[in-house]
Structures are given as C-alpha cells and as structure tokens.
N, CA, C and O of each residue as an XYZ file, in Angstrom:
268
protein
N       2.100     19.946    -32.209
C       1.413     18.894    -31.491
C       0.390     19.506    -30.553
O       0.787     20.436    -29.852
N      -0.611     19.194    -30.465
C      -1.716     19.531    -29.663
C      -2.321     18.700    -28.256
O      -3.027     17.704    -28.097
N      -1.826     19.413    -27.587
C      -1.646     18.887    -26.112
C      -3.474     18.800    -25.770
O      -4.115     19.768    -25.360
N      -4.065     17.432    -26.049
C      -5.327     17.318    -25.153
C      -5.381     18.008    -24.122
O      -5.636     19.187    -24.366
N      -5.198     17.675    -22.670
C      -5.691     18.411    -21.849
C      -5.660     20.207    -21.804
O      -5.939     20.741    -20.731
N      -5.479     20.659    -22.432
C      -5.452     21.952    -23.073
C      -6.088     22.711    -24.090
O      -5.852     23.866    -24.444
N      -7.201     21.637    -24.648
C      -7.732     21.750    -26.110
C      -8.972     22.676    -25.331
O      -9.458     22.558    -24.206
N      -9.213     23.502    -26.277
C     -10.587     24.504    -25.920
C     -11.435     24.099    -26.967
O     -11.278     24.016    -28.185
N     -12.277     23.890    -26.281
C     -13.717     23.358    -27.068
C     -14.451     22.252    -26.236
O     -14.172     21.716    -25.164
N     -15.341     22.124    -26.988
C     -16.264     21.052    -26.644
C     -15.811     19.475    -25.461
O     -15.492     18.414    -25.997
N     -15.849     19.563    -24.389
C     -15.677     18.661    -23.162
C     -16.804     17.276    -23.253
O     -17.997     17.463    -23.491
N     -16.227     15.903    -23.028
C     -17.154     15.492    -22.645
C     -16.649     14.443    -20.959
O     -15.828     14.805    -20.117
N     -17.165     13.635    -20.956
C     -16.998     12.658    -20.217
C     -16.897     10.876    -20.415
O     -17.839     10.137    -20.703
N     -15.523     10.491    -20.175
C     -15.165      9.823    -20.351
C     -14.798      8.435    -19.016
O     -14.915      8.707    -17.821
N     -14.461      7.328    -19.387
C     -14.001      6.198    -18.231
C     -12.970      6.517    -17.891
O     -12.376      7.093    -18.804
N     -12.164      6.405    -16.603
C     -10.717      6.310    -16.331
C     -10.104      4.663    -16.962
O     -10.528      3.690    -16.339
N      -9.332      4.441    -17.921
C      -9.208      2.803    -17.839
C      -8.550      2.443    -16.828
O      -8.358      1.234    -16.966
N      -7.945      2.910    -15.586
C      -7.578      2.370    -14.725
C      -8.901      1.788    -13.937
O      -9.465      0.696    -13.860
N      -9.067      2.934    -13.465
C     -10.574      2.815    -12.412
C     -11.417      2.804    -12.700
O     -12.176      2.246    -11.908
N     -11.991      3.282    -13.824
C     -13.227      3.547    -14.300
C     -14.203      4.680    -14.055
O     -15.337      4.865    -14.497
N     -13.264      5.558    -13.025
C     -13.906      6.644    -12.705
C     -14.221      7.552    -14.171
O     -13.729      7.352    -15.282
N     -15.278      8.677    -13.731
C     -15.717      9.405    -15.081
C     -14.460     10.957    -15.246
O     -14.716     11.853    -14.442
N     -13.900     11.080    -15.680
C     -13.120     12.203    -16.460
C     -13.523     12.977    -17.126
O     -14.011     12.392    -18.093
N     -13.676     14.422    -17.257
C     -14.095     15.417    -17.993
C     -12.616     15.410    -19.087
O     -11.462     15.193    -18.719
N     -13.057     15.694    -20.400
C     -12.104     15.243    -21.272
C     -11.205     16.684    -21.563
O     -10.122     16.877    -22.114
N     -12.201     17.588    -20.915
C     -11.668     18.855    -21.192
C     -10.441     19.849    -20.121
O      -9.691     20.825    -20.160
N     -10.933     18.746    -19.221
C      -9.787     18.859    -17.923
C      -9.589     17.977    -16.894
O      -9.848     18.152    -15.703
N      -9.115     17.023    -17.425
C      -8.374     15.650    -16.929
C      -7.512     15.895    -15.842
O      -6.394     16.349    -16.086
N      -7.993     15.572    -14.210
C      -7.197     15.912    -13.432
C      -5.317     15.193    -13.657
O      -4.245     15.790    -13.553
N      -5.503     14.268    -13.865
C      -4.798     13.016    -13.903
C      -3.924     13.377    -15.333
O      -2.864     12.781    -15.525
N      -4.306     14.150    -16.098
C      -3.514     14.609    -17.507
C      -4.069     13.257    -18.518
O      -4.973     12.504    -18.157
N      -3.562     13.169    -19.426
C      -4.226     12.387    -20.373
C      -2.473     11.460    -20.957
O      -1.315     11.844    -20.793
N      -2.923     10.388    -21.531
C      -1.780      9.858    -21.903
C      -2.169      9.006    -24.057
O      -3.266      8.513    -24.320
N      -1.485      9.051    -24.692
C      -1.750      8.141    -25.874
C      -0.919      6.841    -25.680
O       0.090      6.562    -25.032
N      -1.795      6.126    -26.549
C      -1.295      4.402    -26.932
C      -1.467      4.014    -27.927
O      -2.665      4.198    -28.141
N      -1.112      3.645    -28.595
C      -1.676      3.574    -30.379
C      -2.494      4.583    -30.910
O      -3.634      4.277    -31.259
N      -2.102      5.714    -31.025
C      -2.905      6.485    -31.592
C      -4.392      6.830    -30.931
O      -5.182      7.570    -31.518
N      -4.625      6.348    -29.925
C      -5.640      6.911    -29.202
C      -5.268      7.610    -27.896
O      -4.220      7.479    -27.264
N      -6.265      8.335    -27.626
C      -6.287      9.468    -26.064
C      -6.631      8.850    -25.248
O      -7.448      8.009    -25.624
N      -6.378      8.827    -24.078
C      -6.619      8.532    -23.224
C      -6.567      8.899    -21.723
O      -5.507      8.644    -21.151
N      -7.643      9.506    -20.951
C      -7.754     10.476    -19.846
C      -7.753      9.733    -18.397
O      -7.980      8.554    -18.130
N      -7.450     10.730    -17.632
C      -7.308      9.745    -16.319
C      -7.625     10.874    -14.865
O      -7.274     12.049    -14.767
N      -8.386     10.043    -13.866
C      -8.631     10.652    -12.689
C      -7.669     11.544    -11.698
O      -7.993     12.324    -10.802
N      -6.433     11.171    -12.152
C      -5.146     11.349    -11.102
C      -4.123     11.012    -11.671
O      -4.258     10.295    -12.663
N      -2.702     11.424    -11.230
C      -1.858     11.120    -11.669
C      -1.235      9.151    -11.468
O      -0.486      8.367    -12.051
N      -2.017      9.172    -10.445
C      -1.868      7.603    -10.040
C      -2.009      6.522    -11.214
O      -1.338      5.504    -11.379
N      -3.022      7.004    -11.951
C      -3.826      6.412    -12.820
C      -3.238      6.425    -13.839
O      -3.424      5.473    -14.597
N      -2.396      7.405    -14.202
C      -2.396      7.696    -15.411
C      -0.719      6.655    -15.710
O      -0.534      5.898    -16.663
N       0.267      6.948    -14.589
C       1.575      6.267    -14.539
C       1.311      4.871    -14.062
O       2.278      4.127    -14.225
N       0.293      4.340    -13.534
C      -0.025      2.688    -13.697
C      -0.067      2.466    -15.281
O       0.761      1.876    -15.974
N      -1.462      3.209    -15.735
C      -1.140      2.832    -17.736
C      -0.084      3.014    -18.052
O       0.397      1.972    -18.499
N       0.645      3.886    -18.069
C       1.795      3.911    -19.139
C       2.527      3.163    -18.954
O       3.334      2.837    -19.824
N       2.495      2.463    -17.392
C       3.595      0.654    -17.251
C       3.061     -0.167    -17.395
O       3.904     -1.064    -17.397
N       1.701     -0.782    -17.607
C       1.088     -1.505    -18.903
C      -0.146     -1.261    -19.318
O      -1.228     -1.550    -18.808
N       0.133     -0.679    -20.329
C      -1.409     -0.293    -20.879
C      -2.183     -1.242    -21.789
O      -3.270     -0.892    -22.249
N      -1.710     -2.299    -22.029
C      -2.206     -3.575    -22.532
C      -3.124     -4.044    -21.512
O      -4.291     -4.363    -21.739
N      -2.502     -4.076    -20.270
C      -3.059     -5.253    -18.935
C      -4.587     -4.560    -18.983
O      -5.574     -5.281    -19.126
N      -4.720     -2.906    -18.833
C      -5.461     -1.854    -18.393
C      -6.248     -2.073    -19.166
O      -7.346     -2.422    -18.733
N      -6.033     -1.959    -20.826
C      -7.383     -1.657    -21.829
C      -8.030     -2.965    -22.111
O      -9.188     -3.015    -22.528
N      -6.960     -4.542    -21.788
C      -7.621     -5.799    -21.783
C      -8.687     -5.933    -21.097
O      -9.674     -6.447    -21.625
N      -8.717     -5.476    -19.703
C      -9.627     -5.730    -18.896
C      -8.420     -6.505    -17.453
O      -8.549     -6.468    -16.230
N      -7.558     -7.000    -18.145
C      -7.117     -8.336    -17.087
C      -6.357     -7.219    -15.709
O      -6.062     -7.586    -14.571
N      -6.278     -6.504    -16.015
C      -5.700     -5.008    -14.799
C      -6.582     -4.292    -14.335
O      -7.379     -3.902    -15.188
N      -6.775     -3.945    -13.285
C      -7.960     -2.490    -12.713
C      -7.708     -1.904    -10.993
O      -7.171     -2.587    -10.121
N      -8.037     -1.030    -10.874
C      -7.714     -0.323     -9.574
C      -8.977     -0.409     -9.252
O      -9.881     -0.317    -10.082
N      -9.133     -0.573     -8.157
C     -10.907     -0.533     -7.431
C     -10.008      0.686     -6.594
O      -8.957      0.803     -5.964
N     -11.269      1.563     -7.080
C     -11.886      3.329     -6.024
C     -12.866      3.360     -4.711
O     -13.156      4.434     -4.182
C-alpha cells in the first residue's frame, strides 16, 4: 500500500475539503485521508478527523470550517 503523504514525485496543490485552504499534495500537513477510492489532503490534523466523522456532509458542500 502506498502511503500518499510519502509519495516522492511530482507535488501539486490542492483544496482542504474542510476549509478550503490550499495543501501541497506532496506534504500534507494535516496527513491525507481516502473515501471511496479517492485521496484526499488536509491543512491540519483538525481537518482531517472532522472528514473522517462525515465526509459526506464535507464533500456535499452542506459542512465547512471557516479559517
């Protein structure tokens, strides 16, 4: 298994879906989490354990953290 935040190569920049802050994909302070088969990166650890207790609410739109 290949642990994203660990991958060497090519970085870009991404949304937090909590906050919306921008994330470097290549070193995700916040660590990165999956949900159906997709990645998903995050600003902080704050961010990242709000998604994983609903990550439906988060990627709907109907959830968000203002920064």
């Amino acid at each position: 298994m290949k642990i994203p935040f660990l991958s060497v190569g090519k970085s870009e920049t991404v949304g937090d879906p909590v906050c919306g802050m921008d994330v470097d994909t290549g070193n995700p302070p916040g660590g990165a989490s999956t949900h159906k088969g997709s990645i998903y990166y995050f600003c902080g650890p704050g961010c990242r354990v709000a998604f994983e207790k609903d990550p439906v609410g988060y990627l709907s739109g109907e959830k968000s953290i203002e920064m």
